[in-house]
N, C-alpha and C positions, 0 to 999 in steps of 0.2 A: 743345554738345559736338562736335557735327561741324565748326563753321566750327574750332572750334577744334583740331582736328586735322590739318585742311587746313593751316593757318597751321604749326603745329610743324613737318611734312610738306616745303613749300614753304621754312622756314628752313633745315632740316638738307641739303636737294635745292643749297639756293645756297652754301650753305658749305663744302659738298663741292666741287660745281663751284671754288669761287673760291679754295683748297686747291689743284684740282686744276691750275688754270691757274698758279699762282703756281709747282708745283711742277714744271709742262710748261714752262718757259723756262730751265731750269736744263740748260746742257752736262754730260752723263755724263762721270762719271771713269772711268775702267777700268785696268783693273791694266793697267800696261806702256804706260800711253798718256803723252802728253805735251801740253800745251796751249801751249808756246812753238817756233816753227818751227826746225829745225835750221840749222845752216852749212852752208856748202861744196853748197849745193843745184845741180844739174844746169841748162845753159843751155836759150835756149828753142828750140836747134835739137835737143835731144836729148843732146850730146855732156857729158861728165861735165864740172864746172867745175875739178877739179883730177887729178892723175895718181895717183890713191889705187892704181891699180892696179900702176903701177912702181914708185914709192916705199917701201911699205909703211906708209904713214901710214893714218889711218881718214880717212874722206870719208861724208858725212850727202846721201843723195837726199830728196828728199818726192816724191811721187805726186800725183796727181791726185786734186782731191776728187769723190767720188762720192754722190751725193745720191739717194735712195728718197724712198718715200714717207712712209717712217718716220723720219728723220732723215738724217745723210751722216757720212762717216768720209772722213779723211783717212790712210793710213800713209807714215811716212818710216824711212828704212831707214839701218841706216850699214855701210859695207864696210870690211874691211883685209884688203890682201892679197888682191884677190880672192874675199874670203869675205861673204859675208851672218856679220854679228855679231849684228845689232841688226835691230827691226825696233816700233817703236811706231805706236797710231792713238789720234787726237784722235777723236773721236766724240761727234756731237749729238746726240741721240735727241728727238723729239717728245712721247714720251711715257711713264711710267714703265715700262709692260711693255717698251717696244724697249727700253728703257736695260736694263732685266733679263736681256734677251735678249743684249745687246751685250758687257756684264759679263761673261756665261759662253763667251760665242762669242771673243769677239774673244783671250783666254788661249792657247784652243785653236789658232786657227787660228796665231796669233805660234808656238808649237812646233811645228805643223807644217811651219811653213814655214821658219823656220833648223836644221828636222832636213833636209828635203826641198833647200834651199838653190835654192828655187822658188816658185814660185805655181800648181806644178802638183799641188796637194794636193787633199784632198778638202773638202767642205763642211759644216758643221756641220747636223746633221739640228735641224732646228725654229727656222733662223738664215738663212734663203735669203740673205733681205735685206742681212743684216751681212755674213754670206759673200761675197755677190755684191760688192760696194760693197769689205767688204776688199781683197777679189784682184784687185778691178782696180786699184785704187789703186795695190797692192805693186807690178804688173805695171808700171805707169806710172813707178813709181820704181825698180826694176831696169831697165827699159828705159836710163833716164837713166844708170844707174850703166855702164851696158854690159853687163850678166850675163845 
């Protein structure tokens, strides 16, 4: 009775695990994110790649990806007019909780941040990671845009 409880024990332990791992290689979707890279992305000296800001046309920055230990996020932003419109992240998460985390986090911080028309917002409480990884990101790609 006991080897045989060990055995059920030891099956249900590897099936989980191999569950878990099949379902840890999977990029997070997150509301407002995007998995195909924008146009009109910023040069590698910094300088925006087109005049979105005299024109009044929109212009797509991307940021820099910033990578944790718990996955990495990418945001790219788009301007008109001088204005933060847009502002989406591709986000990886390593694992299901960061992706759960990243889920809730990364909504918030997108309205904070085209109400704020910054990255000088606050950070979501129980989301360091995502927070942190976010804003620099956005910061990277405002940088590019010039704002």
């Amino acid at each position: 009775m006991r080897a045989r409880a060990i055995l059920g024990s030891a099956a249900a332990s590897l099936s989980i695990l191999v569950l878990g791992w099949q379902l840890g290689g999977q990029p997070a979707t997150v509301a407002g994110s995007t998995t195909s890279p924008p146009t009109g992305t910023g040069t590698d000296d910094g300088s925006p790649a087109s005049s979105a800001l005299d024109t009044g046309a929109a212009a797509s920055y991307t940021g820099t990806t910033s990578t944790s230990r718990y996955g990495s996020i990418t945001v790219s932003i788009t301007v008109e007019d001088g204005t933060l419109t847009d502002a989406t992240a591709e986000v990886s998460a390593d694992d299901g909780r960061s992706r759960s985390i990243s889920a809730r986090a990364v909504p918030l911080l997108r309205s904070e941040v085209l109400t704020a028309q910054s990255a000088d917002v606050s950070m979501v409480s129980g989301a360091t990671y995502t927070s942190e990884g976010y804003l620099s990101s956005l910061q990277s790609a405002l940088d590019q845009a010039g704002l």
